[in-house]
mmCIF entry with sequence, helices, sheets and N, C-alpha, C, O atoms, coordinates in Angstrom:
data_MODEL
# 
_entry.id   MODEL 
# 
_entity.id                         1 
_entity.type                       polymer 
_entity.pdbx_number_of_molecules   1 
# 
_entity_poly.entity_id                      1 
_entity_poly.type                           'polypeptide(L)' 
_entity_poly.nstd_linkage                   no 
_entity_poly.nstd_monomer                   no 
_entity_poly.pdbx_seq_one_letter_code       
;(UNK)(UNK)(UNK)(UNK)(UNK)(UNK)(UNK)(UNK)(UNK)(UNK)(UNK)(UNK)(UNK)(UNK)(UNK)(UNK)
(UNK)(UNK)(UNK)(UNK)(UNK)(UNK)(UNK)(UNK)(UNK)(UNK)(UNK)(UNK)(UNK)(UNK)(UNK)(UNK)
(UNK)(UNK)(UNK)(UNK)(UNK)(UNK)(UNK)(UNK)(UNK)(UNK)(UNK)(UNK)(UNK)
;
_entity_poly.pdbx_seq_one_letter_code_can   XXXXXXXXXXXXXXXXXXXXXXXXXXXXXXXXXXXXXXXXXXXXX 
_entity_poly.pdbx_strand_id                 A 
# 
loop_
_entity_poly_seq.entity_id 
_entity_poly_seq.num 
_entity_poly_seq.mon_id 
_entity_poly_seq.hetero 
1 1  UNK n 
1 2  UNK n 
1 3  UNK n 
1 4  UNK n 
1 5  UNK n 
1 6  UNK n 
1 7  UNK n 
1 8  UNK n 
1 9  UNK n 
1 10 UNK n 
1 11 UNK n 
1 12 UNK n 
1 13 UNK n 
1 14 UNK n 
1 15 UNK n 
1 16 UNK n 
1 17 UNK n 
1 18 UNK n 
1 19 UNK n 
1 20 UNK n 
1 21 UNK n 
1 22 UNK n 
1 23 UNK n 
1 24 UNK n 
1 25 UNK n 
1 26 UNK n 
1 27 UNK n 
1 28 UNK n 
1 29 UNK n 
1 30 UNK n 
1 31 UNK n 
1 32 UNK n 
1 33 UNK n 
1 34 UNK n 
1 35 UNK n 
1 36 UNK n 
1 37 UNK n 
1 38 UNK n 
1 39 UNK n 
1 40 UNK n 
1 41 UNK n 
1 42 UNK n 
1 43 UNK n 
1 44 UNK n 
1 45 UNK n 
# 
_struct_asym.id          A 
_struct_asym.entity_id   1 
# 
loop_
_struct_conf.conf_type_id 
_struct_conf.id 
_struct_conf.pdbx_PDB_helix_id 
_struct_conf.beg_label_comp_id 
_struct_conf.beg_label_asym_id 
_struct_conf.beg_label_seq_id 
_struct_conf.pdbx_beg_PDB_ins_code 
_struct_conf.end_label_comp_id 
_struct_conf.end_label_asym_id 
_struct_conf.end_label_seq_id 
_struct_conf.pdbx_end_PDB_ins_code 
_struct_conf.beg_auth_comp_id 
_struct_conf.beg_auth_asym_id 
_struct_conf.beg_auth_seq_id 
_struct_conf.end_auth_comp_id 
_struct_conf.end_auth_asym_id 
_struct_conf.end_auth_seq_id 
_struct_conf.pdbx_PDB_helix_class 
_struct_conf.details 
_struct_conf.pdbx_PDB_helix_length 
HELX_P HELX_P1 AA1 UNK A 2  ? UNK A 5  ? UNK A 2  UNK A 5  1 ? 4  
HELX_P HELX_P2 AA2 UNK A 8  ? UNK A 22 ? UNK A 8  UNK A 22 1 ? 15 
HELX_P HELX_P3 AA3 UNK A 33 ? UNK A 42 ? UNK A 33 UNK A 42 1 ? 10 
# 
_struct_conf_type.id          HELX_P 
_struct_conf_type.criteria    ? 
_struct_conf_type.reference   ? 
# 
loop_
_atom_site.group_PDB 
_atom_site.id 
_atom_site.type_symbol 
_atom_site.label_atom_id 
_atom_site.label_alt_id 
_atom_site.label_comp_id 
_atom_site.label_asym_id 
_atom_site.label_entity_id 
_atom_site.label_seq_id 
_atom_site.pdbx_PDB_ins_code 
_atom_site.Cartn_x 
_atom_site.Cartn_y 
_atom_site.Cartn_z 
_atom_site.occupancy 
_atom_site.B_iso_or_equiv 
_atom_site.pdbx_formal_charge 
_atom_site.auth_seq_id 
_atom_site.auth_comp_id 
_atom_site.auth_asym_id 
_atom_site.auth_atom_id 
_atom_site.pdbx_PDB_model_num 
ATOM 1   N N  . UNK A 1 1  ? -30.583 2.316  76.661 1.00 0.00 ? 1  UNK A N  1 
ATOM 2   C CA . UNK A 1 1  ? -29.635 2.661  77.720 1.00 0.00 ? 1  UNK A CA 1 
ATOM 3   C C  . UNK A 1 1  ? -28.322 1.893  77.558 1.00 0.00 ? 1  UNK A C  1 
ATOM 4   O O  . UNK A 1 1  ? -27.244 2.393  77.880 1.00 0.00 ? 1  UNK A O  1 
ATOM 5   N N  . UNK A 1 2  ? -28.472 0.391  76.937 1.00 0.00 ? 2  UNK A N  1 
ATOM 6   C CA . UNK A 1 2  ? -27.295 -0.143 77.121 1.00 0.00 ? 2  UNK A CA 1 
ATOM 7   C C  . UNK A 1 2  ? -25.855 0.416  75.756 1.00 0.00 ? 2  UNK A C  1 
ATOM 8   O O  . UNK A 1 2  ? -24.627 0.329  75.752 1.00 0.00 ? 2  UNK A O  1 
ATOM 9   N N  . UNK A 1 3  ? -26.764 0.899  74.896 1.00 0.00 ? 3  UNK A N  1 
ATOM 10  C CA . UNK A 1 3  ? -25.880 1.261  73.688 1.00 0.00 ? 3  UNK A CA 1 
ATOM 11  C C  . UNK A 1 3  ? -25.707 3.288  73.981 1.00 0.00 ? 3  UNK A C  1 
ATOM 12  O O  . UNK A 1 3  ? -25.337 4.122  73.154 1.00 0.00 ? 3  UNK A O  1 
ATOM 13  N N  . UNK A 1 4  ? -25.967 3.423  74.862 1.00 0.00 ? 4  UNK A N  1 
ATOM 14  C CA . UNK A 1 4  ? -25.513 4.669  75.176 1.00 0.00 ? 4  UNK A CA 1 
ATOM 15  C C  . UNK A 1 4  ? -24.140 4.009  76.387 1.00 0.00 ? 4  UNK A C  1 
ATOM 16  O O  . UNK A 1 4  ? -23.046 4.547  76.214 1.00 0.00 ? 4  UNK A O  1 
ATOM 17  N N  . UNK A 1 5  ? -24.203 2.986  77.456 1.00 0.00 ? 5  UNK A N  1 
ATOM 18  C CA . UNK A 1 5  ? -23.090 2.841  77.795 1.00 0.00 ? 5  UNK A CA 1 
ATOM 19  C C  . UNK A 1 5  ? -22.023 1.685  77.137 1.00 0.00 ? 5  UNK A C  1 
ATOM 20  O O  . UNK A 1 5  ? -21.028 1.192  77.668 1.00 0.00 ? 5  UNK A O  1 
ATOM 21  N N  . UNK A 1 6  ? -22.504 1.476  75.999 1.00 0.00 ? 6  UNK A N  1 
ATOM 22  C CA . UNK A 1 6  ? -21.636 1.455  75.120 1.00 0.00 ? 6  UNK A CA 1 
ATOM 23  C C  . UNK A 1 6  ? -20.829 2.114  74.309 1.00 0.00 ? 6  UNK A C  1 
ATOM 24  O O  . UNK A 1 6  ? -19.946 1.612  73.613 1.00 0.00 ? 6  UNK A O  1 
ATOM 25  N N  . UNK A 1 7  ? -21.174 3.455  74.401 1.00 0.00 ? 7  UNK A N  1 
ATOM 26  C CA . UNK A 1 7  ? -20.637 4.654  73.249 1.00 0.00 ? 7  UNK A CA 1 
ATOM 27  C C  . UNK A 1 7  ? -19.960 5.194  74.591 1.00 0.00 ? 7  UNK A C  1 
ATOM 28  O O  . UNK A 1 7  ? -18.864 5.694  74.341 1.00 0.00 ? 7  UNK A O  1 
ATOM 29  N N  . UNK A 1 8  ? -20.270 5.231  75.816 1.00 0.00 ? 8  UNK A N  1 
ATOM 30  C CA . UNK A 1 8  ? -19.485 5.872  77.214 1.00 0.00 ? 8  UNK A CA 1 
ATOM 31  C C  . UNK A 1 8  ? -18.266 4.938  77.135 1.00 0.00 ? 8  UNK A C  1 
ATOM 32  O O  . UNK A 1 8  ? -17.293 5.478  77.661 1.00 0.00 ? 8  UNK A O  1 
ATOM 33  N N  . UNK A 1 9  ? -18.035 3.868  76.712 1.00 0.00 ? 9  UNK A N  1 
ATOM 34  C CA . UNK A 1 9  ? -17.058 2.833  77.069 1.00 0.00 ? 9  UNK A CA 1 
ATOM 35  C C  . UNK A 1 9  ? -16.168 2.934  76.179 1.00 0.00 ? 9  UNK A C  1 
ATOM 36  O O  . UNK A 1 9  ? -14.999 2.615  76.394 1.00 0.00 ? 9  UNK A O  1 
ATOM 37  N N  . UNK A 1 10 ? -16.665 3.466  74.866 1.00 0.00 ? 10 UNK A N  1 
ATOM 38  C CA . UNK A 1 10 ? -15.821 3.411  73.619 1.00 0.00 ? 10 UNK A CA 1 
ATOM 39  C C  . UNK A 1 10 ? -15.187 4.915  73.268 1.00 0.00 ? 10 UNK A C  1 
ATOM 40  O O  . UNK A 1 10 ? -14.047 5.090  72.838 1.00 0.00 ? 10 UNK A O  1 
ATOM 41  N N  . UNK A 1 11 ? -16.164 5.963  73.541 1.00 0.00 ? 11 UNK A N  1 
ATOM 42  C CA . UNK A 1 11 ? -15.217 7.080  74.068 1.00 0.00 ? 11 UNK A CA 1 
ATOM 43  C C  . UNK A 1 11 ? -13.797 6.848  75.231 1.00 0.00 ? 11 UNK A C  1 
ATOM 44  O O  . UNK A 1 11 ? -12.634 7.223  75.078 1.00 0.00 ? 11 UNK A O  1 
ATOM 45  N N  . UNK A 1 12 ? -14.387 6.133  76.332 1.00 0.00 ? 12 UNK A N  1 
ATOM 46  C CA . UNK A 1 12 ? -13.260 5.949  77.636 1.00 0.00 ? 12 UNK A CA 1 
ATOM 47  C C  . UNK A 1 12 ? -12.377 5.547  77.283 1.00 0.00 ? 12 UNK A C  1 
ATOM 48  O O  . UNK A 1 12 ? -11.365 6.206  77.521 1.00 0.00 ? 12 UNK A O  1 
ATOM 49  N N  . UNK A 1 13 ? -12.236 4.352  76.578 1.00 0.00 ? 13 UNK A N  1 
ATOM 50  C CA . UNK A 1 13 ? -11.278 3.345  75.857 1.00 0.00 ? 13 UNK A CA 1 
ATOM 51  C C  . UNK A 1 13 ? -10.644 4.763  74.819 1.00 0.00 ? 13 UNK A C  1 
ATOM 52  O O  . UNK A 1 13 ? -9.505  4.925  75.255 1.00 0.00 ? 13 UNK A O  1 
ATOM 53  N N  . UNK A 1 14 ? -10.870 5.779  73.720 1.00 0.00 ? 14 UNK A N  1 
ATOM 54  C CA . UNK A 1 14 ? -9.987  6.218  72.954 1.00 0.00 ? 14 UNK A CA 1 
ATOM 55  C C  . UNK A 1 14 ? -9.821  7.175  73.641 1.00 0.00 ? 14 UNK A C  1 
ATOM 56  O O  . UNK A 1 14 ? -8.858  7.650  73.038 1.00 0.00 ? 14 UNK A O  1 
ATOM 57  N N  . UNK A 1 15 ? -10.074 8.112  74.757 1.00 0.00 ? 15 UNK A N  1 
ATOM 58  C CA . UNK A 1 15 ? -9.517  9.389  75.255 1.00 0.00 ? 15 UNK A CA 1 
ATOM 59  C C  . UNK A 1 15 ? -8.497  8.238  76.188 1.00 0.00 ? 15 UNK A C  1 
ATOM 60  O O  . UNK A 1 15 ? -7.293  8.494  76.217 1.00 0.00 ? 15 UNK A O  1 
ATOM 61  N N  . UNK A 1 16 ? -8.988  7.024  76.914 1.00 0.00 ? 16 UNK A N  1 
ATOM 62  C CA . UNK A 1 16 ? -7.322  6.744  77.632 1.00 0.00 ? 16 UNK A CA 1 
ATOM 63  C C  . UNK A 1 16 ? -6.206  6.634  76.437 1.00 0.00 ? 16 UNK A C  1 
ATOM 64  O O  . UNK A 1 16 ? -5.163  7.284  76.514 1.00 0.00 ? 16 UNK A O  1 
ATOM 65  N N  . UNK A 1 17 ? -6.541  5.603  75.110 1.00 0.00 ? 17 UNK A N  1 
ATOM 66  C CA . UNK A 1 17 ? -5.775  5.201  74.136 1.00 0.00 ? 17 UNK A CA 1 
ATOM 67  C C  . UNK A 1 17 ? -5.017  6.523  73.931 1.00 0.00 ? 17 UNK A C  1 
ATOM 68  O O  . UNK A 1 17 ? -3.823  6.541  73.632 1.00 0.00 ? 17 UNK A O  1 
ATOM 69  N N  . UNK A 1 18 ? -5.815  7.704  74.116 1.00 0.00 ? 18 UNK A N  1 
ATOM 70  C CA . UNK A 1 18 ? -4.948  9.103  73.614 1.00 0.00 ? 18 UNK A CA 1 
ATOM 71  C C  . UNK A 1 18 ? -3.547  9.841  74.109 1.00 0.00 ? 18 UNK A C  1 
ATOM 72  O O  . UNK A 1 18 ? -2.493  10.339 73.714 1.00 0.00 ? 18 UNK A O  1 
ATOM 73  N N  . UNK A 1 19 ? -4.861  9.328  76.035 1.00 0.00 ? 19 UNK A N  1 
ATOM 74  C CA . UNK A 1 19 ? -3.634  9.776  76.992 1.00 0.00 ? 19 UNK A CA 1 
ATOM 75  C C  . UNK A 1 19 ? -2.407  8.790  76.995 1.00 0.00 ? 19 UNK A C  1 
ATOM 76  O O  . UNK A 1 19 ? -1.257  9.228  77.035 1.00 0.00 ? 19 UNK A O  1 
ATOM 77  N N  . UNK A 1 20 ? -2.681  7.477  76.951 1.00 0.00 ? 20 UNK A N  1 
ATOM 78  C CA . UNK A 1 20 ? -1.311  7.017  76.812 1.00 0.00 ? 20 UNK A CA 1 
ATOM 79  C C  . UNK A 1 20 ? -0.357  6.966  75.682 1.00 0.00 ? 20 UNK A C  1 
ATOM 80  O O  . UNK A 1 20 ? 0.802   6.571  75.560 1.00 0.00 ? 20 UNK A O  1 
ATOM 81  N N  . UNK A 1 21 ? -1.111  7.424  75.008 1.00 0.00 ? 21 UNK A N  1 
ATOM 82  C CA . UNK A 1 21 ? -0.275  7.648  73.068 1.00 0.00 ? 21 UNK A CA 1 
ATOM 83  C C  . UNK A 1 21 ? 1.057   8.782  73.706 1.00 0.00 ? 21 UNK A C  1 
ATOM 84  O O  . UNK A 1 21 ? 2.182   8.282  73.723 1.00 0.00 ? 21 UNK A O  1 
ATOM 85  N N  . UNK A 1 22 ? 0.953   9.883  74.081 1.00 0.00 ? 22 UNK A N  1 
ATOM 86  C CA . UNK A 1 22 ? 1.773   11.010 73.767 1.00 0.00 ? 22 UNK A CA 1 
ATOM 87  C C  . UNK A 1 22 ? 3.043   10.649 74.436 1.00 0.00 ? 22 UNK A C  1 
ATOM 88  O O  . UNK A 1 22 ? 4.074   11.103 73.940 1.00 0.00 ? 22 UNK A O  1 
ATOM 89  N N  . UNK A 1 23 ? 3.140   9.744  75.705 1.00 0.00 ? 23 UNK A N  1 
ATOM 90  C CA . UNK A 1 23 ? 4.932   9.778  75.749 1.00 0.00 ? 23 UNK A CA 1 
ATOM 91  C C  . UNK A 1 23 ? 4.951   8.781  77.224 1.00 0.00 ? 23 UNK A C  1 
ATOM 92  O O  . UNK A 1 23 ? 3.877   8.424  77.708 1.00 0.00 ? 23 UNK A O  1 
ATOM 93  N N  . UNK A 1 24 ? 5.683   8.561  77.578 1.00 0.00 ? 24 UNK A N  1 
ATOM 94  C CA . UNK A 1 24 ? 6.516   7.825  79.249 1.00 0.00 ? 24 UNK A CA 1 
ATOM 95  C C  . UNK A 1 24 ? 6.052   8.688  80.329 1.00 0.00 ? 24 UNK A C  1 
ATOM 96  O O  . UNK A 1 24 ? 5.487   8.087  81.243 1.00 0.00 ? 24 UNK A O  1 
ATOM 97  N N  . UNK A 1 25 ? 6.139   9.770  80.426 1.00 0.00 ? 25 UNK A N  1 
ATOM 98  C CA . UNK A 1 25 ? 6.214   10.643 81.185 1.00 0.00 ? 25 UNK A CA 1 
ATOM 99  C C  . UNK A 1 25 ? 4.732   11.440 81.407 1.00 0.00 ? 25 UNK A C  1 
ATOM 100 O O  . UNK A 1 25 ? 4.799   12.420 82.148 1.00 0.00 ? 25 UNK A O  1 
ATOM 101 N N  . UNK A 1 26 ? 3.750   11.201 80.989 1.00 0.00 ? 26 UNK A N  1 
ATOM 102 C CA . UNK A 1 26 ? 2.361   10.999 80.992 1.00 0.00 ? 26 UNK A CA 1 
ATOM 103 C C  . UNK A 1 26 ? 1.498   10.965 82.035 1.00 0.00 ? 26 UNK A C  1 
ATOM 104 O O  . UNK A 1 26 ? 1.844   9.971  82.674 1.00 0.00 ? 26 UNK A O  1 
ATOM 105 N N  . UNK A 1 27 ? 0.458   11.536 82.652 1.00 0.00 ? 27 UNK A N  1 
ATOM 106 C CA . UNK A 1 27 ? 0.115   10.790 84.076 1.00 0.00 ? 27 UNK A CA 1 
ATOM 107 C C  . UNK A 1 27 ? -0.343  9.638  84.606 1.00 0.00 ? 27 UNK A C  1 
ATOM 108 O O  . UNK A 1 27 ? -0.421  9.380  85.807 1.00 0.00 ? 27 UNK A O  1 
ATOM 109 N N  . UNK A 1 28 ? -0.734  8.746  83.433 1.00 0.00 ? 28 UNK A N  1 
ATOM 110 C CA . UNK A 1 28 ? -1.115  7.255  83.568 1.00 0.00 ? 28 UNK A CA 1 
ATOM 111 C C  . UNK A 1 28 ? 0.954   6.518  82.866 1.00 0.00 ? 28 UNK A C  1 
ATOM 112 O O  . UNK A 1 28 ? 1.329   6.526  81.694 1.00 0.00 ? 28 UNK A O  1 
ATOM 113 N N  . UNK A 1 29 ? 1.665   6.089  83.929 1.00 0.00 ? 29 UNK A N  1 
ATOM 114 C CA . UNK A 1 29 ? 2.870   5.889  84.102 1.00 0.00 ? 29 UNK A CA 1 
ATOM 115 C C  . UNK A 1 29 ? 3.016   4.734  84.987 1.00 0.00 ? 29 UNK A C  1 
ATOM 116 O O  . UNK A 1 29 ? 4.122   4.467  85.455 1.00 0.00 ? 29 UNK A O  1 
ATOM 117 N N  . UNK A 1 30 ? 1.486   3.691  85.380 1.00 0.00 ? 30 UNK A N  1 
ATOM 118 C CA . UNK A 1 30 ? 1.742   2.886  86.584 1.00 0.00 ? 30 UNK A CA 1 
ATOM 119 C C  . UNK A 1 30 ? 2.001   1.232  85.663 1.00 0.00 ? 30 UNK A C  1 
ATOM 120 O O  . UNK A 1 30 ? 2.985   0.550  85.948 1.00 0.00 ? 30 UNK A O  1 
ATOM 121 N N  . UNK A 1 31 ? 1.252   0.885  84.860 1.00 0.00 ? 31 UNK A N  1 
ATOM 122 C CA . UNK A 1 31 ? 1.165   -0.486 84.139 1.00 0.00 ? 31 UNK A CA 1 
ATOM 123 C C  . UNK A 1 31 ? 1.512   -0.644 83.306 1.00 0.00 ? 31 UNK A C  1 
ATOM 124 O O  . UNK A 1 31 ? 1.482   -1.813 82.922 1.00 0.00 ? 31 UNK A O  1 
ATOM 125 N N  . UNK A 1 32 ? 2.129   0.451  82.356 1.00 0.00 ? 32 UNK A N  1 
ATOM 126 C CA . UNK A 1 32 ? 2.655   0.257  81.049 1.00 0.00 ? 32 UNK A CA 1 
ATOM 127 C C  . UNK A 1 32 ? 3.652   1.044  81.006 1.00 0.00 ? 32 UNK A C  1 
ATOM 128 O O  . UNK A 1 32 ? 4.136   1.325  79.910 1.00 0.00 ? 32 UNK A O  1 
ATOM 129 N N  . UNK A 1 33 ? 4.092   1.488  81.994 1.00 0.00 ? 33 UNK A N  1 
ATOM 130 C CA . UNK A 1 33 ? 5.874   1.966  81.482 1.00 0.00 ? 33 UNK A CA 1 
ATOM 131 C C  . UNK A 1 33 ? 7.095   0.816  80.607 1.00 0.00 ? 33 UNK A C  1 
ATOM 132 O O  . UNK A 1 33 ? 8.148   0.910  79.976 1.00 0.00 ? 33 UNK A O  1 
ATOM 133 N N  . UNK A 1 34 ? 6.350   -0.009 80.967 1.00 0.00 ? 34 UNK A N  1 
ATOM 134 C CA . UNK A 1 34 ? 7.597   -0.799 79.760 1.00 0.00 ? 34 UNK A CA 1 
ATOM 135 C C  . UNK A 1 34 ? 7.494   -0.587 78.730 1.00 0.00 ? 34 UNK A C  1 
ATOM 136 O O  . UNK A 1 34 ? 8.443   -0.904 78.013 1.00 0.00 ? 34 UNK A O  1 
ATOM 137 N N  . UNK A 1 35 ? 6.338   0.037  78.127 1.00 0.00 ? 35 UNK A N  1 
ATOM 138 C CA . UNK A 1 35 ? 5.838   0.272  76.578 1.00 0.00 ? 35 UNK A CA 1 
ATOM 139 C C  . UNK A 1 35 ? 6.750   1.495  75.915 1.00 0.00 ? 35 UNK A C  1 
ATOM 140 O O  . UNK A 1 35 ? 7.414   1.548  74.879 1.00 0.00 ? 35 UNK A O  1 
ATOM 141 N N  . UNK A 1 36 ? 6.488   2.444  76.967 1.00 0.00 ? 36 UNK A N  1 
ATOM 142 C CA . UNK A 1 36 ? 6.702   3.487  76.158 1.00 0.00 ? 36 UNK A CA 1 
ATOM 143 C C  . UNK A 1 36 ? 9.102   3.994  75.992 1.00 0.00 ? 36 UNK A C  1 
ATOM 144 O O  . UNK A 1 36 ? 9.743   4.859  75.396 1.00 0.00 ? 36 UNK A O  1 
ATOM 145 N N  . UNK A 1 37 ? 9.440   2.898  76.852 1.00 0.00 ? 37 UNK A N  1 
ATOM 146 C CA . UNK A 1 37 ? 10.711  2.936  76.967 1.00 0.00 ? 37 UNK A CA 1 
ATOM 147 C C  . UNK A 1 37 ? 11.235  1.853  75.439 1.00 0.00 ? 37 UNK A C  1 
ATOM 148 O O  . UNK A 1 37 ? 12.216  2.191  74.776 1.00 0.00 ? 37 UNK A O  1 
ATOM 149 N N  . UNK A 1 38 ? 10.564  0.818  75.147 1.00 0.00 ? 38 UNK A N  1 
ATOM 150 C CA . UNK A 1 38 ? 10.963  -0.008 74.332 1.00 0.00 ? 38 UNK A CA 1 
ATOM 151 C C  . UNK A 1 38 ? 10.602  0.816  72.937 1.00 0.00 ? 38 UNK A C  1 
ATOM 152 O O  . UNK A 1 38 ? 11.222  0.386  71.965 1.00 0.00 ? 38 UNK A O  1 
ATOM 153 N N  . UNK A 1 39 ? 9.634   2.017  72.649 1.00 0.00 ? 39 UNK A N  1 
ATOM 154 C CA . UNK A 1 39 ? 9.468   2.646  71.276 1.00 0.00 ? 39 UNK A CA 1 
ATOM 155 C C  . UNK A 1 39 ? 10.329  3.477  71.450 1.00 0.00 ? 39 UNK A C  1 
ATOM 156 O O  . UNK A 1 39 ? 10.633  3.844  70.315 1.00 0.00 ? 39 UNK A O  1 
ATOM 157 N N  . UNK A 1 40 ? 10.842  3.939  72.066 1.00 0.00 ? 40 UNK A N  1 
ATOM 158 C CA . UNK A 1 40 ? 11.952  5.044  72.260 1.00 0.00 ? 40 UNK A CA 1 
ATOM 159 C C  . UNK A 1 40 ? 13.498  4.480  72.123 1.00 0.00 ? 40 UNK A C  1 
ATOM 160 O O  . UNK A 1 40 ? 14.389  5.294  71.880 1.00 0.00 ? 40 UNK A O  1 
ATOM 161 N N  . UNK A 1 41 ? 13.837  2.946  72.295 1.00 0.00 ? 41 UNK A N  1 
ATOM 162 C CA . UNK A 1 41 ? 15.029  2.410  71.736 1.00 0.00 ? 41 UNK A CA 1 
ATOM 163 C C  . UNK A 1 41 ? 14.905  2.006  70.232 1.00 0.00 ? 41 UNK A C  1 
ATOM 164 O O  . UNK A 1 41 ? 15.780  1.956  69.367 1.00 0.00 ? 41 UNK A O  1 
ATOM 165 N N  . UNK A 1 42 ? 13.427  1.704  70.162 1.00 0.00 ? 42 UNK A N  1 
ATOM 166 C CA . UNK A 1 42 ? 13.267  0.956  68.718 1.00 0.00 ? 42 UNK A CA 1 
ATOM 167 C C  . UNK A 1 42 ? 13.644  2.905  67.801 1.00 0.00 ? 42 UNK A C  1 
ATOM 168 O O  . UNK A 1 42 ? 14.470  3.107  66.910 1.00 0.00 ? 42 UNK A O  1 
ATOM 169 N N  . UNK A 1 43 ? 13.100  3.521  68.182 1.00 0.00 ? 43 UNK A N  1 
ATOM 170 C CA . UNK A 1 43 ? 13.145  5.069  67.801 1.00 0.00 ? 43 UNK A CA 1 
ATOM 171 C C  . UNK A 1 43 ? 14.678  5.658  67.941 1.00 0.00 ? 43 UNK A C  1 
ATOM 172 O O  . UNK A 1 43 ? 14.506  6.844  67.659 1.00 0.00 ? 43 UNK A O  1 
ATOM 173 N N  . UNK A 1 44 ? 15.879  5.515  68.178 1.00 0.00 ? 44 UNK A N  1 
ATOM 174 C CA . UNK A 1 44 ? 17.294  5.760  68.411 1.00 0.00 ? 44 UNK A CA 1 
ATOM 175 C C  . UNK A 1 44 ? 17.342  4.695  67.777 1.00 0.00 ? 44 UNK A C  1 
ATOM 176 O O  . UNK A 1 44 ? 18.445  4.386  68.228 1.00 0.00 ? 44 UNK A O  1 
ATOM 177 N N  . UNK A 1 45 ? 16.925  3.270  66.648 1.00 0.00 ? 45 UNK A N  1 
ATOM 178 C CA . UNK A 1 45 ? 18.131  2.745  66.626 1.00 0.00 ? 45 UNK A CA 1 
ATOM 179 C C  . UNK A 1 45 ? 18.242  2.993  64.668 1.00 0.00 ? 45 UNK A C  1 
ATOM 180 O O  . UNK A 1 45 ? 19.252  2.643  64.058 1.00 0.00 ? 45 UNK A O  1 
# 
């Protein structure tokens, strides 16, 4: 049981890693908006 909620935790962890991959404007936008504004200057310069 415990290595099945281990594989639940490690799926959770890469579908969020996914959702926050694609951009700023995203629906997880509350704790890491500083992230996705600083790849987008490093990205224009």
């Amino acid at each position: 049981m415990g290595s099945l909620l281990f594989a639940g935790w490690v799926l959770f962890a890469l579908v969020l890693g996914w959702l926050l991959e694609p951009g700023p404007s995203g629906p997880t936008n509350t704790g890491l908006d500083v992230l996705p504004p600083t790849n987008d200057e490093e990205d224009e310069r």
